[in-house]
TISEKOL-533407 format. One record per residue (C-alpha): residue in one letter; residue number from 0; x, y, z. Coordinates in steps of 0.001 Angstrom, whole numbers, plus 500000, padded with zeros to 6 digits. Layout:
residues N
VEXDREN,a,NUM,X,Y,Z $
...
end
This chain:
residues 353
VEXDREN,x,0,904453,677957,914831 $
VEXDREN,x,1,901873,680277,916492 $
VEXDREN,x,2,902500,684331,915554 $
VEXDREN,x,3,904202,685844,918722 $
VEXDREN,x,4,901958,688800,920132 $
VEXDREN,x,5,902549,692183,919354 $
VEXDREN,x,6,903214,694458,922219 $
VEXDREN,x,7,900036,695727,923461 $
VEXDREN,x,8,898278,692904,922559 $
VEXDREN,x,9,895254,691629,925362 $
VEXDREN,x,10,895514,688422,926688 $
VEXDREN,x,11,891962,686677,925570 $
VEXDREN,x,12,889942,683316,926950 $
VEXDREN,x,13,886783,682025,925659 $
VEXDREN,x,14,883974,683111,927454 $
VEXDREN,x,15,880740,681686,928329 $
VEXDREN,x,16,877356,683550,928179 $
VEXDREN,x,17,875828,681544,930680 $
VEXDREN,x,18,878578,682859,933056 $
VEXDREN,x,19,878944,686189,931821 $
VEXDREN,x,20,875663,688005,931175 $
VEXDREN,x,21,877713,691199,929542 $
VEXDREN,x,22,878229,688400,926705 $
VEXDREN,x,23,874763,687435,926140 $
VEXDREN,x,24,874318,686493,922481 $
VEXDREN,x,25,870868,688069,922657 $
VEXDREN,x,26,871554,691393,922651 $
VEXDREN,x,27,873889,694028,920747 $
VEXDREN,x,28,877431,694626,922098 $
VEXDREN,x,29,877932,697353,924564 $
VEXDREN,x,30,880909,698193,926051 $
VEXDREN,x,31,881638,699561,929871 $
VEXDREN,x,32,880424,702804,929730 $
VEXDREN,x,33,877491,701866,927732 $
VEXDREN,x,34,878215,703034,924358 $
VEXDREN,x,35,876860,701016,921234 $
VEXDREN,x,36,879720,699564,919341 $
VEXDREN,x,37,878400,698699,915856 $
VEXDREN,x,38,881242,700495,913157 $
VEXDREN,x,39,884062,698096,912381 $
VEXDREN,x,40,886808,699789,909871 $
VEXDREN,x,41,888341,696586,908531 $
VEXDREN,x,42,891867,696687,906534 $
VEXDREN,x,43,892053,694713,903609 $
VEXDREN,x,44,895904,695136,903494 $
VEXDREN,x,45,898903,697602,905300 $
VEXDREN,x,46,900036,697793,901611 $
VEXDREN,x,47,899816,700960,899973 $
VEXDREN,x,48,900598,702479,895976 $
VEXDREN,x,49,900504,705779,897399 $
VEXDREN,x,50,902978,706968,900506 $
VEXDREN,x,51,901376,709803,901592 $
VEXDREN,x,52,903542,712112,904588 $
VEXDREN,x,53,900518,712062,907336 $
VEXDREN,x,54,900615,708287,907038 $
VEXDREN,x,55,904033,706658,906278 $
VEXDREN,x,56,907348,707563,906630 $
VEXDREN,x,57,909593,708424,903932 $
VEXDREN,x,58,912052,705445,904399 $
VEXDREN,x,59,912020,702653,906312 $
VEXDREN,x,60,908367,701505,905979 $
VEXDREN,x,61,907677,697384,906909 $
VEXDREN,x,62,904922,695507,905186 $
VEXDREN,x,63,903597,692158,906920 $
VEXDREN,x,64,904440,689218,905434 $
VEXDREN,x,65,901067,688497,903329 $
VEXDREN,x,66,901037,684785,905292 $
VEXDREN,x,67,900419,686849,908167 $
VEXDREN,x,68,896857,688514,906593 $
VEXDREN,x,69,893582,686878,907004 $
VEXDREN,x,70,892687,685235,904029 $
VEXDREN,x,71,889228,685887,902869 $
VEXDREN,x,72,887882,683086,904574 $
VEXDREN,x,73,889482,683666,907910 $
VEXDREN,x,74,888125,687180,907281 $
VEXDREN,x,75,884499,686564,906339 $
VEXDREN,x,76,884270,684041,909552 $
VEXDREN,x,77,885614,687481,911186 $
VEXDREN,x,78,882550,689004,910002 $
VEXDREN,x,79,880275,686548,910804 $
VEXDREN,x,80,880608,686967,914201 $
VEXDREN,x,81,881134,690679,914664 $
VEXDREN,x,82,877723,690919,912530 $
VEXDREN,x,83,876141,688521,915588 $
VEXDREN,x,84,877695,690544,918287 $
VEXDREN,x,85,875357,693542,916909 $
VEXDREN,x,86,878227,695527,913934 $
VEXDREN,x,87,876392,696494,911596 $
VEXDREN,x,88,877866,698862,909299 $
VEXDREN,x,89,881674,698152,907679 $
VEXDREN,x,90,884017,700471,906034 $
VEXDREN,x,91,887037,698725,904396 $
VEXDREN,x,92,890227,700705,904242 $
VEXDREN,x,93,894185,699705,904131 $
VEXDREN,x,94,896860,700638,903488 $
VEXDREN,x,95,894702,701014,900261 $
VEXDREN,x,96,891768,698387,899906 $
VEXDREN,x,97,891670,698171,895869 $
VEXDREN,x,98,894841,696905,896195 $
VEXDREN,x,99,893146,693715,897860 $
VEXDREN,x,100,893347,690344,895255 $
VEXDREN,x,101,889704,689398,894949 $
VEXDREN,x,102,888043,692265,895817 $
VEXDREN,x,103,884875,692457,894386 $
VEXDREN,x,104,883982,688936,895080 $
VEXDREN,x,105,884982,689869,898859 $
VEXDREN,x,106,882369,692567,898740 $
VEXDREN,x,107,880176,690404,897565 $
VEXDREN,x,108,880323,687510,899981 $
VEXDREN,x,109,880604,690669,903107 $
VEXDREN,x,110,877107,691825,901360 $
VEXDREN,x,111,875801,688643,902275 $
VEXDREN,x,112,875970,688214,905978 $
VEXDREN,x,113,873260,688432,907925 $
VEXDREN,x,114,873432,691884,910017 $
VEXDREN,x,115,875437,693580,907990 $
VEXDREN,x,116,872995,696726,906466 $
VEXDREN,x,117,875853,699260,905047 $
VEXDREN,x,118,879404,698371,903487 $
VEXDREN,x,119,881524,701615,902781 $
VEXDREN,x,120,885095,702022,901478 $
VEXDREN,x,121,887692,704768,901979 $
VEXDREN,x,122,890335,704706,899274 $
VEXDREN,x,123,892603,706700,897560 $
VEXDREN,x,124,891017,706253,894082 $
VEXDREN,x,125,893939,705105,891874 $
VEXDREN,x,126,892295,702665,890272 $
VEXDREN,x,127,888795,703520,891555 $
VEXDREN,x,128,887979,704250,887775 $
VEXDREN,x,129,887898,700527,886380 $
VEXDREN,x,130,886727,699183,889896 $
VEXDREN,x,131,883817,701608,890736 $
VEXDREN,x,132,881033,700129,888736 $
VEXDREN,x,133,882163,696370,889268 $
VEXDREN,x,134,882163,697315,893418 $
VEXDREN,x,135,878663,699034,893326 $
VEXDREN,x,136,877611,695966,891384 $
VEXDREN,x,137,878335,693736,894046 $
VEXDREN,x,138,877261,695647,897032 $
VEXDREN,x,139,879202,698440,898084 $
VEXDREN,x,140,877422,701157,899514 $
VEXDREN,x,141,879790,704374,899019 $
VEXDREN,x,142,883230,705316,899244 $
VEXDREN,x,143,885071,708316,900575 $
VEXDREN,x,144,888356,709363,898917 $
VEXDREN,x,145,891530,710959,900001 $
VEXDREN,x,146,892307,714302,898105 $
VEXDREN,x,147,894484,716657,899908 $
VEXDREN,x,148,895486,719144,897184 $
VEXDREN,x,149,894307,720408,893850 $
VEXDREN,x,150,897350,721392,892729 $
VEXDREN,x,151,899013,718112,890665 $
VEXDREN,x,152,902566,719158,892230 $
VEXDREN,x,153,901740,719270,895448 $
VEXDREN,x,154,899706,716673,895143 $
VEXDREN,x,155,903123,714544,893783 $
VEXDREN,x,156,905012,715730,896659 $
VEXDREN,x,157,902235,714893,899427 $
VEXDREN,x,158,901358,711594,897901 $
VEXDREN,x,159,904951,710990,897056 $
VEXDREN,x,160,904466,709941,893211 $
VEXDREN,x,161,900296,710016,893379 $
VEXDREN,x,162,898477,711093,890038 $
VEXDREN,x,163,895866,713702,890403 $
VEXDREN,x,164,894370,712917,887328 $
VEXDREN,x,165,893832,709620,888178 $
VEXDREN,x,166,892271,710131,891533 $
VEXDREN,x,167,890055,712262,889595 $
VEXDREN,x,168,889079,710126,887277 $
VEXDREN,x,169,888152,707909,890326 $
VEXDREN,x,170,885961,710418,891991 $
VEXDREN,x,171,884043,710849,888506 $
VEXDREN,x,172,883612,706973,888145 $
VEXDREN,x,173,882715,706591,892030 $
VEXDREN,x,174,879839,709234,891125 $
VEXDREN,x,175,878776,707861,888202 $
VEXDREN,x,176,878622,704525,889382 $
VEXDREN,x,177,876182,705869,892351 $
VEXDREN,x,178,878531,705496,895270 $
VEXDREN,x,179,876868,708340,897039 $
VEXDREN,x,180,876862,710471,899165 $
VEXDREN,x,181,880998,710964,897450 $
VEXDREN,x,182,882503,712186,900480 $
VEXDREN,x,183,886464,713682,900145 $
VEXDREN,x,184,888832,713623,903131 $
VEXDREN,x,185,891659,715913,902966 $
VEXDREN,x,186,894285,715582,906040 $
VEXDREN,x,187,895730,719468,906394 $
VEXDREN,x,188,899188,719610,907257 $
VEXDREN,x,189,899969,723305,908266 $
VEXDREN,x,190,903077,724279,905513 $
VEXDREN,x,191,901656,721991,902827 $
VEXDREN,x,192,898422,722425,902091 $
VEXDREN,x,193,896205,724145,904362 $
VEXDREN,x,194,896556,727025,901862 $
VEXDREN,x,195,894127,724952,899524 $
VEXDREN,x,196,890875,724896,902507 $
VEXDREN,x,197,889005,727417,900770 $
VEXDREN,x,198,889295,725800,897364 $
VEXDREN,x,199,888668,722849,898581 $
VEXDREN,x,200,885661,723532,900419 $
VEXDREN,x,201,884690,725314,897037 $
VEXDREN,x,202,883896,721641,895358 $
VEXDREN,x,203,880821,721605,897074 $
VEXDREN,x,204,879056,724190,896094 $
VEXDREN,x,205,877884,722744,892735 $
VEXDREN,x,206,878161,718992,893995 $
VEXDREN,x,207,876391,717406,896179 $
VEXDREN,x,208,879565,715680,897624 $
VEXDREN,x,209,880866,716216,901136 $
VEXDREN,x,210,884288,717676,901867 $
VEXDREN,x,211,885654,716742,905220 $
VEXDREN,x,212,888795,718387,906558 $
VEXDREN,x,213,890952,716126,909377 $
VEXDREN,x,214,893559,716989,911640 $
VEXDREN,x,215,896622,715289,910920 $
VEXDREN,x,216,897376,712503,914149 $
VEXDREN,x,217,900591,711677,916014 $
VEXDREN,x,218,900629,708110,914802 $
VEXDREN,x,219,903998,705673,914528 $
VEXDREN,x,220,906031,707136,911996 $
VEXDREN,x,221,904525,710508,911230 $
VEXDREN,x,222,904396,711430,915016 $
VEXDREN,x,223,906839,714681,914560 $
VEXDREN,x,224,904787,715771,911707 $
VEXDREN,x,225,901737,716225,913410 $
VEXDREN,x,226,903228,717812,916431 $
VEXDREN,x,227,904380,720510,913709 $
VEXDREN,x,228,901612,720683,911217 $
VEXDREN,x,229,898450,720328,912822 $
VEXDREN,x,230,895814,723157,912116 $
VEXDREN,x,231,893028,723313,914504 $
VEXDREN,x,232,889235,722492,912710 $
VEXDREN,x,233,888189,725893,914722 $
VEXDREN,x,234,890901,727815,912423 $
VEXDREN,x,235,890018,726058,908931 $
VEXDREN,x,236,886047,727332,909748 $
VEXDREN,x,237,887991,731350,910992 $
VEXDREN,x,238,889315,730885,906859 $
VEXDREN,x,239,886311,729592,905355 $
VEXDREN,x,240,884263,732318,907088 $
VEXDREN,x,241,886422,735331,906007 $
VEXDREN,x,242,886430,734022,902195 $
VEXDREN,x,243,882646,732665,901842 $
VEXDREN,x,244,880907,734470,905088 $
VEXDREN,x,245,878794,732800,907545 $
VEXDREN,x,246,878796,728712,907611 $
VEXDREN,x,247,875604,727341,908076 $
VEXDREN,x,248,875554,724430,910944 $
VEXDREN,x,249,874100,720966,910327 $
VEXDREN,x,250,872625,718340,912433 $
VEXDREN,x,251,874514,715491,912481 $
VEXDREN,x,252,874204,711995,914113 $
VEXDREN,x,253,876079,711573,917334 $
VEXDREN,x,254,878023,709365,916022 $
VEXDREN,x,255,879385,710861,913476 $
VEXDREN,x,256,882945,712461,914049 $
VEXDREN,x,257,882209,715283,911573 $
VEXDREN,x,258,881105,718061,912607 $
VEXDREN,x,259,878976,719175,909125 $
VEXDREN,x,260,878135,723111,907845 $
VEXDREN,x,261,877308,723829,904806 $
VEXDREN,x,262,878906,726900,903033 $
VEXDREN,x,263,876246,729609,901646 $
VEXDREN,x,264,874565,728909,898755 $
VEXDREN,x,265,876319,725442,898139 $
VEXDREN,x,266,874455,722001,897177 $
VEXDREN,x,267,876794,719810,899486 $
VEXDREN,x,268,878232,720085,902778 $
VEXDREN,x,269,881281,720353,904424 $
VEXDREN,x,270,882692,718817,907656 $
VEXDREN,x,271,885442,718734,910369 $
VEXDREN,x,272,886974,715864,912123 $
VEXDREN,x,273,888908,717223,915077 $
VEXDREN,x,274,890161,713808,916764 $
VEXDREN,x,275,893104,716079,917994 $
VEXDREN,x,276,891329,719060,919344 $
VEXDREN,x,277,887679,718691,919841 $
VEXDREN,x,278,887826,715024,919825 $
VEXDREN,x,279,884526,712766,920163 $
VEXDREN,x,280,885129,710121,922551 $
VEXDREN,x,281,881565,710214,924119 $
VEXDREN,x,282,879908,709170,921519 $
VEXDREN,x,283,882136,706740,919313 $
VEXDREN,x,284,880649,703550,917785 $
VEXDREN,x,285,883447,701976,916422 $
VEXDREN,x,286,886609,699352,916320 $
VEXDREN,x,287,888988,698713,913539 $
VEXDREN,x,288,890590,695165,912596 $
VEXDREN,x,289,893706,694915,911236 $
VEXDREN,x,290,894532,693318,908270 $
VEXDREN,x,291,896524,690697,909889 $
VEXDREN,x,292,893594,690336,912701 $
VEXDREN,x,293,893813,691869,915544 $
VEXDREN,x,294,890454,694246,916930 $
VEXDREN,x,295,892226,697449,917521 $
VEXDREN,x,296,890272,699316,920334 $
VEXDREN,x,297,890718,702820,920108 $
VEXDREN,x,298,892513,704609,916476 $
VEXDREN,x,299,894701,706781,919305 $
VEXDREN,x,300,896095,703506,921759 $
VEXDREN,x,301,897773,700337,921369 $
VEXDREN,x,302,895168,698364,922836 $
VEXDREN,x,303,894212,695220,920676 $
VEXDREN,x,304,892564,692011,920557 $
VEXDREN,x,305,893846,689083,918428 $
VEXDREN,x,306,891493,687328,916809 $
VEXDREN,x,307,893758,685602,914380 $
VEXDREN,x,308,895417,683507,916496 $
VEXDREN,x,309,891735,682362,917362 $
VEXDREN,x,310,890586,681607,913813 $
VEXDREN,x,311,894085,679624,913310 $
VEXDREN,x,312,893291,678094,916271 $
VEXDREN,x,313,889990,676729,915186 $
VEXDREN,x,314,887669,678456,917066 $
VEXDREN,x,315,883786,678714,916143 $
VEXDREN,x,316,882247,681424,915426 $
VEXDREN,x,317,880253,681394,918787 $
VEXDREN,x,318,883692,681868,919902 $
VEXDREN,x,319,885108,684392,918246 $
VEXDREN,x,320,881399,686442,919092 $
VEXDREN,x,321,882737,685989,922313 $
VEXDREN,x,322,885919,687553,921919 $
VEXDREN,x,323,884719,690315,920477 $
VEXDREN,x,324,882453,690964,922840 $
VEXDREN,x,325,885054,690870,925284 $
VEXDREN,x,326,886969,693429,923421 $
VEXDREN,x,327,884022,696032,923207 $
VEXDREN,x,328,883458,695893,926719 $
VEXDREN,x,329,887116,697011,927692 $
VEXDREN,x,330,887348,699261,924840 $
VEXDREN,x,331,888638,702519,926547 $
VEXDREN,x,332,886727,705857,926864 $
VEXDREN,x,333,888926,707584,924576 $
VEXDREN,x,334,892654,708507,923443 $
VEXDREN,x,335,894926,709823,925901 $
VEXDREN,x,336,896865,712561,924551 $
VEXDREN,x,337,895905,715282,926530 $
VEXDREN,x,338,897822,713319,929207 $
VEXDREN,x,339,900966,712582,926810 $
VEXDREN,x,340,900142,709304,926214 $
VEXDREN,x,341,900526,708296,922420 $
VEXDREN,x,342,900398,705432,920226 $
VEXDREN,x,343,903383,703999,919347 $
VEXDREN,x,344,902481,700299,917907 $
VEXDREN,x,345,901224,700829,914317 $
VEXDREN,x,346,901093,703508,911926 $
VEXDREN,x,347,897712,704714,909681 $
VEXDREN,x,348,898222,702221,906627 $
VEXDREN,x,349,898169,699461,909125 $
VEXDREN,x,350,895167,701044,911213 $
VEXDREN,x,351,892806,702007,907779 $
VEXDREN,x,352,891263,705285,907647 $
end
């Protein structure tokens, strides 16, 4: 019995290059307003051994049926054709992506597709300390790890039963494995732990690691807890500037969301992704894919593209290019909260970070 669409989902057809030149094979995907779409965040899973407050809910939290993922097969044939319709850099996320059956021979087989030049992973580190040398072994690039708090309480009651120690020892095996640049995400929740910015920013100035502060989004579940908690990038740099003095600016790529400074004296960087109040619509680069395969257009709407269905369907992989070309070109110009409009469909560990 074919999966009923989720709410939101686009309506897709094949399409033929021949008859529609935006789909030529030849060429990278673009989408309507001309922006190079070549980043695809793919979830491994929506599962999660972590239940952090910016991403799930306390109670009430639904898992897809694991029927309903792509299989690694389905998923590599995913791949395949993004990597022909011009992606070419991956960042695997969840839920929590270790938690993936198979994972390093998944790496390895991604590592292998034509077109595909840099595979990154964003993970909470739990068991980042027996995995990081096996991953780096079979192709991963670098990962970036969620840390919101020093503190080993607070970091219980944010993470809702999380280990410190053990996402430490993570971060320690990441680096010694040579997963660099190590970058750290921390999402600061006003009341919780934006009390902890200036320590935080402090790792870097004997590591060459990169700390990156995010506002906290109104996503499904967690929606009332950004509306209350959110502290503004431009405040977090006010802090950092009082304790350590005057931040030092760094070019970036335009592409990057972070905006990157360096604190005085320190041997990495900092950075601040303000999707909330400074967001960077102009110049994004990238989709996301569920884990149970749909092309989700833009982190802040519902828009999305199944490609599941397709694969179960038995398309090709000329196909499937062709769907995903489809789905850059509409991809929207950005979110729309500024005009109230928020997402409502999935929540974070469903989206990947």
């Amino acid at each position: 019995m074919a999966a009923k669409p989720l709410p939101g989902t686009i309506p897709i057809t094949f399409y033929e290059p021949s008859r529609h030149p935006r789909y030529a094979t030849d060429t990278p995907a673009l989408d309507q307003y001309g922006r190079r779409i070549d980043y695809l965040r793919v979830s491994l899973t929506d599962r999660c051994n972590m239940r952090c407050v910016y991403c799930m809910p306390a109670v009430g939290m639904q898992f897809a049926p694991r029927p309903e993922l792509l299989t690694n097969d389905e998923l590599l044939l995913v791949i395949r054709a993004a990597a022909r319709a011009g992606f070419r850099k991956l960042r695997l996320t969840g839920g929590e992506p270790t938690l993936r059956h198979d994972l390093i021979n998944l790496v390895r087989e991604l590592k292998r597709i034509s077109g595909i030049e840099h595979i990154a992973m964003t993970t909470n580190a739990l068991r980042l300390r027996k995995l990081a040398q096996p991953l780096r072994e079979a192709g991963l690039d670098r990962v970036n790890i969620s840390i919101d708090t020093l503190d080993p309480v607070k970091f219980r009651i944010m993470t809702r039963g999380g280990n410190l120690d053990e996402v430490w020892a993570g971060i320690e095996a990441a680096d010694a494995a040579g997963l660099h640049p190590i970058k750290l995400n921390a999402v600061v929740v006003r009341g919780m732990n934006d009390e902890e910015v200036v320590r935080l920013a402090g790792l870097t100035l004997e590591r060459p690691w990169e700390f990156r502060f995010i506002e906290v989004m109104p996503l499904t579940g967690v929606a009332g807890l950004a509306e209350e908690g959110i502290v503004s990038s431009a405040e977090l740099i006010a802090r950092l500037e009082q304790h350590y003095g005057p931040l030092e600016e760094i070019g970036h790529a335009p592409s990057d969301p972070a905006r990157t400074y360096r604190l005085p004296g320190a041997k990495g960087v900092i950075g601040f992704i303000s999707s909330v109040s400074d967001p960077f619509c102009s110049t994004c680069n990238r989709m996301r894919l569920t884990a149970d395969g749909r092309l989700h257009l833009c982190l802040l709407r519902d828009d999305e593209v199944d490609l599941r269905a397709a694969v179960r369907n038995g398309a090709t992989v000329d196909e499937i290019e062709q769907i995903i070309r489809h789905a850059v070109y509409i991809k929207p110009w950005g979110h729309g909260l500024p005009e109230g409009v928020k997402p409502t469909l999935r929540g974070m560990s469903e989206l990947g970070g």
